[in-house]
C-alpha positions as CSV (number, residue, x, y, z in Angstrom):
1,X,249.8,53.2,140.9
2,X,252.0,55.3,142.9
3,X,248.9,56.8,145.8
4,X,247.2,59.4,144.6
5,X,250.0,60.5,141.8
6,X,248.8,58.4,139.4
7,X,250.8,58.0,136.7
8,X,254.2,60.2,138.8
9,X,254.8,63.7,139.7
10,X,253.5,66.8,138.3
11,X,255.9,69.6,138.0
12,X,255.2,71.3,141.0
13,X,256.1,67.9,142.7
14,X,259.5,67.7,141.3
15,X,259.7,71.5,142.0
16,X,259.3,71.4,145.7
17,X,261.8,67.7,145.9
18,X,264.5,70.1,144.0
19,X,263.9,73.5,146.4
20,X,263.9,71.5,149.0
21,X,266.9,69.3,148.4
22,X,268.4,72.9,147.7
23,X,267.6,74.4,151.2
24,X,268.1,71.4,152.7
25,X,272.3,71.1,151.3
26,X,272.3,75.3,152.0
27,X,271.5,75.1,155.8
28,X,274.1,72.2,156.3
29,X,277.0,74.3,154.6
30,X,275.9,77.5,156.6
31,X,275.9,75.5,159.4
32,X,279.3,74.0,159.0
33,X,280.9,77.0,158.2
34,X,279.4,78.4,161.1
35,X,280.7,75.9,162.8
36,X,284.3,75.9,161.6
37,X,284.1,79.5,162.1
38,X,283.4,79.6,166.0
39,X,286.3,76.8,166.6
40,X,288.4,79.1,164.4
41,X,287.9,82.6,166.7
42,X,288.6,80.5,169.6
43,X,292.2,79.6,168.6
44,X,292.7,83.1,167.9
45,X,291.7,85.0,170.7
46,X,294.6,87.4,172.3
47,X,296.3,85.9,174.9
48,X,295.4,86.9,178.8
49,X,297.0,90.6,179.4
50,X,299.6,91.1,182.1
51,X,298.5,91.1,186.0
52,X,298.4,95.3,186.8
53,X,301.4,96.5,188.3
54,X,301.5,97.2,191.8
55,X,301.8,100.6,193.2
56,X,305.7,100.3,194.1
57,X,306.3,99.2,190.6
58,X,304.2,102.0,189.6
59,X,306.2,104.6,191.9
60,X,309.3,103.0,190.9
61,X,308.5,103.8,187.2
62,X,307.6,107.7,187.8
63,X,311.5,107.9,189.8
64,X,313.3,106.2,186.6
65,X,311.0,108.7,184.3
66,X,311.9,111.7,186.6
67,X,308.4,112.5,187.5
68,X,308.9,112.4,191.2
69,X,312.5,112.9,193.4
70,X,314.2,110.6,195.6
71,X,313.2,112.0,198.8
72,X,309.5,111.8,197.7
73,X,309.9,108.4,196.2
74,X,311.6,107.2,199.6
75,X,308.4,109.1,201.8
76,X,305.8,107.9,199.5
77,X,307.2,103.9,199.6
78,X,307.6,103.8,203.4
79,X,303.8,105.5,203.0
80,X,302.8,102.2,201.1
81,X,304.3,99.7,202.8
82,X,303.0,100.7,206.4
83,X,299.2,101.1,205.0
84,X,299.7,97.3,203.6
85,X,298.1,94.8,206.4
């Protein structure tokens, strides 16, 4: 005598052991692919950007474009490097 069965499992028995050997196989694939996933994204994350350039690099750039002249490129450097500490 198998407990209170008696003679085995009804259908609804057999039911619920196959739902739940379903659900139980579906949540360990989701989680594994989750899983596989989140290490995955991490290998492909954009490396760290360039440090900002500094504000005589910056100036520098606007003389070689032609934005500013000489003289005001010469003013405006000795400007920056007596305000630095």
């Amino acid at each position: 005598m198998m407990f209170w069965y008696g003679d085995g499992m009804n259908g609804w028995g057999w039911f619920a052991m196959s739902a739940g050997m379903v659900l139980f196989w579906g949540l360990l694939i989701t989680v594994a692919v989750m899983l596989f996933r989140t290490l995955d994204h991490s290998s492909q994350r954009p490396p760290r950007s360039r440090p900002a350039p500094s504000a005589e690099q910056i100036l520098g750039e606007r003389l070689a474009r032609g934005e500013i002249e000489e003289d005001e490129y010469r003013r405006r450097l000795t400007a920056l490097r007596s305000a630095e500490p």
